[in-house]
C-alpha positions in Angstrom: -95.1 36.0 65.4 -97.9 38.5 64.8 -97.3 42.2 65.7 -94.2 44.3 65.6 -90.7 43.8 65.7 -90.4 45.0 69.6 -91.4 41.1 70.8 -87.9 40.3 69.7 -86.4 42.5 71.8 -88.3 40.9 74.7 -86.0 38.0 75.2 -87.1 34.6 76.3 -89.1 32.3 73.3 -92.1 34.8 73.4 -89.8 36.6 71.1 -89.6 34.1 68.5 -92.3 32.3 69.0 -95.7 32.0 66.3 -98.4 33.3 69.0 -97.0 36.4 70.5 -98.8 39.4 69.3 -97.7 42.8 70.8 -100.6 45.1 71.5 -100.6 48.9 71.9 -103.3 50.8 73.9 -104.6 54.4 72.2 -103.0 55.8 75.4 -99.1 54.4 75.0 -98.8 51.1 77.2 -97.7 47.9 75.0 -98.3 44.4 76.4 -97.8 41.1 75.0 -100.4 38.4 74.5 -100.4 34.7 73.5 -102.9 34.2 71.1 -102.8 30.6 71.4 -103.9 31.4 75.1 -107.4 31.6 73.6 -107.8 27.8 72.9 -105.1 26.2 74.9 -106.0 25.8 78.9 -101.7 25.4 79.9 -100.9 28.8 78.8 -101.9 32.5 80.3 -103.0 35.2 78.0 -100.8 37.4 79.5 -97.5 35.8 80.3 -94.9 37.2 82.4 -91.6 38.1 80.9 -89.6 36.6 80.4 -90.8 33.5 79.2 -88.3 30.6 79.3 -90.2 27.6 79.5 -93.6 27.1 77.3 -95.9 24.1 76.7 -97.1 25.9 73.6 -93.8 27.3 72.3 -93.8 27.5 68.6 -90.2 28.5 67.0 -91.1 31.0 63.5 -90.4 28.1 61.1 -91.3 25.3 63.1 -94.5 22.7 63.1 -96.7 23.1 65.6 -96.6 19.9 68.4 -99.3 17.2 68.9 -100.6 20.0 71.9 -104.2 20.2 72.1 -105.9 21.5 69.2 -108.5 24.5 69.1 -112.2 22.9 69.9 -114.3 22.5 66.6 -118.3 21.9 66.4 -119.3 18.2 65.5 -121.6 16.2 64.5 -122.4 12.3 65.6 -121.9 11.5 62.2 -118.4 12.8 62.2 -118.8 15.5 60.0 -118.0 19.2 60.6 -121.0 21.8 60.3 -121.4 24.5 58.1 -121.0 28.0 60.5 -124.3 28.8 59.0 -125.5 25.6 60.5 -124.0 25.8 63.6 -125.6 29.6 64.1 -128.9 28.0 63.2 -129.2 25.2 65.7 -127.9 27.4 68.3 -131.1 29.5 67.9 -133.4 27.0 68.0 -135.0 26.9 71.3 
């Protein structure tokens, strides 16, 4: 769990679990996001609370599940690029 203590006091897993971060705005609000909302398409970046069932639900001390992994660039041959690489192919025209 990334952020402050407060998520625990949320109740429901997004208080124990690995991708909740709580966010504060400069002008007082506090929200909670699920990072792994960024990659995975099942989840919302800002769930309701709170949460009680969760596809991507990872305990503090667990292994994540065989859920769908963050998309990487590839090759054909299989191998992963360089970022470098990856930045200059993307400005090729």
């Amino acid at each position: 769990m990334k952020g402050s203590g407060e998520v625990r006091d949320l109740g429901g897993l997004c208080g124990v679990c690995i991708h909740a971060k709580m966010n504060r705005t400069r002008r007082g609000p506090t929200y909670l996001r699920c990072l792994r909302a960024a990659w995975d398409e099942r989840l919302v970046r800002y769930p309701t609370l709170p949460v009680l069932g969760c596809p991507g639900f990872v305990g503090a001390g667990e292994r994540p599940s065989a859920a769908p992994e963050p998309p990487r660039p590839s090759r054909q041959d299989g191998r992963i690029p360089a970022q470098g690489a990856v930045d200059s192919c993307a400005n090729r025209g």
